[in-house]
N, C-alpha and C positions, 0 to 999 in steps of 0.2 A: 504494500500500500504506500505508507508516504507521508510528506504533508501535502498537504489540500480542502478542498472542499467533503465535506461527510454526509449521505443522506441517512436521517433517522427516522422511519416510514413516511410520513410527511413532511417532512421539514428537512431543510436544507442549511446546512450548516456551510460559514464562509472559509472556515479552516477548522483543523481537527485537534486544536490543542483544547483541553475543555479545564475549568476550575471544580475540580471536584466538592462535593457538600462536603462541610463540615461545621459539627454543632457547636453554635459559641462562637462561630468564627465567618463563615459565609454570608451572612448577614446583607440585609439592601448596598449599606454603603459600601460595604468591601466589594460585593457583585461588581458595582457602579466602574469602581478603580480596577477592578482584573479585568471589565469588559472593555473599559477605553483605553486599555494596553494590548487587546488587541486576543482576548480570551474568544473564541469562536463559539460558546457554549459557557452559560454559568451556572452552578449546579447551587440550591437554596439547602439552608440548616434541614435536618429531615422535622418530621411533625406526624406528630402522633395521630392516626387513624382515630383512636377511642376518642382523644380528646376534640377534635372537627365534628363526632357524632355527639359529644355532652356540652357543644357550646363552647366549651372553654375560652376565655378571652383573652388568656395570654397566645393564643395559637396566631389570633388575627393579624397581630406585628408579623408574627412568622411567614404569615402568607401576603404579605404586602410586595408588589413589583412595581419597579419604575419602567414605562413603556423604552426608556435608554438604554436597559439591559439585556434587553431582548437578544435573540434568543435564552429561552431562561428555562432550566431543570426545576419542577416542585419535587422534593423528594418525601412517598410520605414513609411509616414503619408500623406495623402491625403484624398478626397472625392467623385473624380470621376472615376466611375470604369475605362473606357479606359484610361484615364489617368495613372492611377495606373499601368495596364495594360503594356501601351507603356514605361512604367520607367522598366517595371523588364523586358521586354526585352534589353532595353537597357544595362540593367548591368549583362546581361548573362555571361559576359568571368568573373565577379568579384567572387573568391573562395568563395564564403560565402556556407554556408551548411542546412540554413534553413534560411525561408522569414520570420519576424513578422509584423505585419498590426498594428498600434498603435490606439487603440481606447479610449486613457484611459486617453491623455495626459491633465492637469487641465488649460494650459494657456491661459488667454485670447486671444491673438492675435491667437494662432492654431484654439482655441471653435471658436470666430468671425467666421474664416472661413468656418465652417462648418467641421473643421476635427478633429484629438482626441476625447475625451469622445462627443463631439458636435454627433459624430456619433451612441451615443447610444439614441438619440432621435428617429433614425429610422433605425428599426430593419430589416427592408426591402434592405434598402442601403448595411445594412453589409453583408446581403448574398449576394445583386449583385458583390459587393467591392470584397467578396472572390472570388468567385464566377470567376469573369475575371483575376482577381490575380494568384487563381491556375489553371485556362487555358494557362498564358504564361510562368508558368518555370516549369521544372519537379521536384524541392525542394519541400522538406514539408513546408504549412502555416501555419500559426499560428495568432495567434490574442491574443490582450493585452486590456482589458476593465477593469471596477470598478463596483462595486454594482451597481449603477448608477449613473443619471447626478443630482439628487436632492434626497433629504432624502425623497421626494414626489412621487419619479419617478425611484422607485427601480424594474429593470428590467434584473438583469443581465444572471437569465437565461433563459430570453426570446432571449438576444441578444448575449447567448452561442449556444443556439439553430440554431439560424440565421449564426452565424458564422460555424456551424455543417454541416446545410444544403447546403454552399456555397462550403465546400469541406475541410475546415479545420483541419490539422491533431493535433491542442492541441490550449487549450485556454488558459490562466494566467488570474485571478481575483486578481486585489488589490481591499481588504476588506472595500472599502472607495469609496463614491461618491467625485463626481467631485467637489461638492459643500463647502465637508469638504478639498480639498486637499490633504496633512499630516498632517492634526489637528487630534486632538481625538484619539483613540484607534479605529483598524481596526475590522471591523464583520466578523469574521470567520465564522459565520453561512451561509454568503451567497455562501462560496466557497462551504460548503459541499451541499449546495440543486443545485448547478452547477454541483460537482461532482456527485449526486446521477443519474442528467437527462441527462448526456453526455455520450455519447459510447467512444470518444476520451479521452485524457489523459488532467486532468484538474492541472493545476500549479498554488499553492496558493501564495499571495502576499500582506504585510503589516506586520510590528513586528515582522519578526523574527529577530531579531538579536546576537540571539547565541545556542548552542544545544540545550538547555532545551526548547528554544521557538521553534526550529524547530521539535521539538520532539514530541512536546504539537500541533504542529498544523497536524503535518502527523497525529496523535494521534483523534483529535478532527472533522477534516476535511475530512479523508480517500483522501486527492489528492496525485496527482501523482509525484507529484515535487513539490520542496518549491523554491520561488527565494528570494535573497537577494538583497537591494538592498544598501539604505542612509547608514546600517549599515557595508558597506565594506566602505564607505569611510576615507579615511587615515586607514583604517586595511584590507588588503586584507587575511591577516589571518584566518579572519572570516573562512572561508571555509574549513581550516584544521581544525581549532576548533570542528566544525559542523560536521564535518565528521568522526574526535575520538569519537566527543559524542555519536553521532549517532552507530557506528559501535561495542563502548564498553562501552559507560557511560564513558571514560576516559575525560579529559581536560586537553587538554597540555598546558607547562606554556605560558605563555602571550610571545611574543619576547625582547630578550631582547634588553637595550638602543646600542648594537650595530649592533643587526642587525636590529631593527629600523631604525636608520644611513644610514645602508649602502644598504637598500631600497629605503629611499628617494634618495638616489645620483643614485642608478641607475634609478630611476623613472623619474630623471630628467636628464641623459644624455642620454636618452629614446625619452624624449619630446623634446631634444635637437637635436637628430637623425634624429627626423621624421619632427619638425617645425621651427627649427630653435633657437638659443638663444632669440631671442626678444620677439617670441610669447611662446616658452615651456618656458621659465623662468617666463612670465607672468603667463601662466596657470598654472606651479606650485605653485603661491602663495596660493589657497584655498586646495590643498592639501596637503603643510605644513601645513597650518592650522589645517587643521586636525589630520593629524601626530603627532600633537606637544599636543592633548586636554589629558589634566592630569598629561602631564609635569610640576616640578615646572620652574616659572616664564615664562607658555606658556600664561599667556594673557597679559604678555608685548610682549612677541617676537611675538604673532600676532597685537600688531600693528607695529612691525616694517617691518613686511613682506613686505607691499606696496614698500618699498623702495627698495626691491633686483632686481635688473636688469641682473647681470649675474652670471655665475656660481660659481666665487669665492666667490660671497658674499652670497651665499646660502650654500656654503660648511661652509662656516666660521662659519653662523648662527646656522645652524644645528650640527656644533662640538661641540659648546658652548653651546647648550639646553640637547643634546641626550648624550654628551661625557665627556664632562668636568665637567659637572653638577656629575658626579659618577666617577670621579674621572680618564677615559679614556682618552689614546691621540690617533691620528691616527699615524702611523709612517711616518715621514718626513713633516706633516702638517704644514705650513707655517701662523703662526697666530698672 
């Protein structure tokens, strides 16, 4: 395959690097910055099937999209097909452009339940799960698994299969059982014997974190799409990176320390927009963090981050590590 364009039953993707979900952290504004770096695909925090059928109000944020993000993944996670079923009806008016089914997720409290990677125990379930899933919306499905639930019980593409026969129009393999998490180094091997027995479009997932990796794995793999995931965090760059590479072997330079800067301030008058100061100022604390990994004196100013409460003292923070540190002022910065 390559990089390029990716079809995902209906939908047409403009390139096949995609932002994988992730909870806590894929969030609208983060979407916003991995999609105008050039993400082909941005994949939402997953969301509870039960909780869409009990109303729940915290879910509502979850499922908020900016028509700028587009194309956009809703991922939701469950275990019972009507279930599942009665959520993607409910969230029919919601713009999303493709369904992900989460089978992959490592936490105990999800596994307990019977749902994420718990669901690659039975490979039966995942075809019925798809199966009622793309009975109730006319979007493409999709589904997110791992090699498997134990380094004993590697079956993932028995339960790409399963997910094939249930109606699924693309699967994502991260290269890692449930049991290693993100420890260890991910098995590409198992994407490619996914990709060899699937008719649909298989999207590999684990290590990539820059050209050369995403290069070596289209390369290694032959899938159809690579995601990224931990390695967009604090660098949504990644994705232009990846896509010079990709396109010419080029590497554009890193960002520099001001528009660094003046990323994180929009990332956080972003969170600011959509949650308010209390809560976007808090969730922006592990996203400076990351912001900040290789600046010098970034592992003092990550412990000072617990303390920033609103926006001024995040500006402030942030001029002093990204700005002043090389010698920059902001014009009219009050410090």
């Amino acid at each position: 395959m390559g990089f390029g364009k990716l079809q995902i039953g209906s939908v047409t993707l403009e390139n096949n690097i995609i932002l994988g979900p992730m909870a806590g952290v894929s969030d609208l504004p983060f979407r916003l910055l991995c999609h105008e770096q050039g993400a082909g695909l941005v994949c939402m925090e997953m969301v509870s099937a039960k909780a869409i059928t009990y109303h729940n109000k915290n879910t509502e944020l979850l499922l908020q999209i900016h028509p700028q993000e587009k194309p956009v993944s809703l991922q939701l996670f469950g275990s019972d097909p009507e279930i599942m079923a009665e959520a993607v009806q409910m969230i029919r008016e919601v713009p999303y452009d493709i369904l992900d089914i989460n089978m992959g997720c490592p936490v105990p409290k999800i596994v307990g339940n019977g749902e994420g990677s718990a669901l690659m125990k039975t490979p039966d379930r995942i075809e019925q799960i798809v199966h009622a899933v793309s009975g109730a919306t006319d979007r493409p499905v999709t589904v997110k698994i791992r090699k498997g639930f134990t380094d004993k019980q590697i079956n993932a593409v028995e339960c790409a299969l399963a997910a094939q026969q249930g109606g699924a129009a693309a699967v994502a393999v991260h290269g890692r059982t449930r049991e290693q998490y993100y420890s260890g180094q991910a098995d590409w091997t198992i994407i490619a014997q996914v990709k060899e027995t699937l008719r649909i479009p298989v999207i590999g997932n684990g290590d990539v974190i820059d050209g050369p990796s995403a290069e070596k794995m289209f390369r290694e793999t032959g899938c159809d799409g690579v995601m990224v995931a931990r390695a967009a965090q604090g660098n949504p760059w990644v994705f232009r990176e990846i896509i010079s590479w990709l396109k010419d072997g080029s590497a554009p330079e890193r960002p520099s320390p001001q528009e660094v800067y003046d990323t994180v301030i929009r990332h956080a008058d972003l969170q600011l927009q959509y949650k308010g100061e209390y809560i976007g100022i808090r969730e922006m604390r592990k996203h400076v963090s990351w912001y900040t990994t290789g600046y010098p004196g970034s592992a003092k100013f990550r412990g000072q981050i617990n303390y920033m409460e609103d926006m001024e003292s995040l500006k402030k923070a942030c001029h002093d590590i990204f700005l002043k540190e090389h010698g920059l002022e902001m014009p009219g910065m009050q410090i």
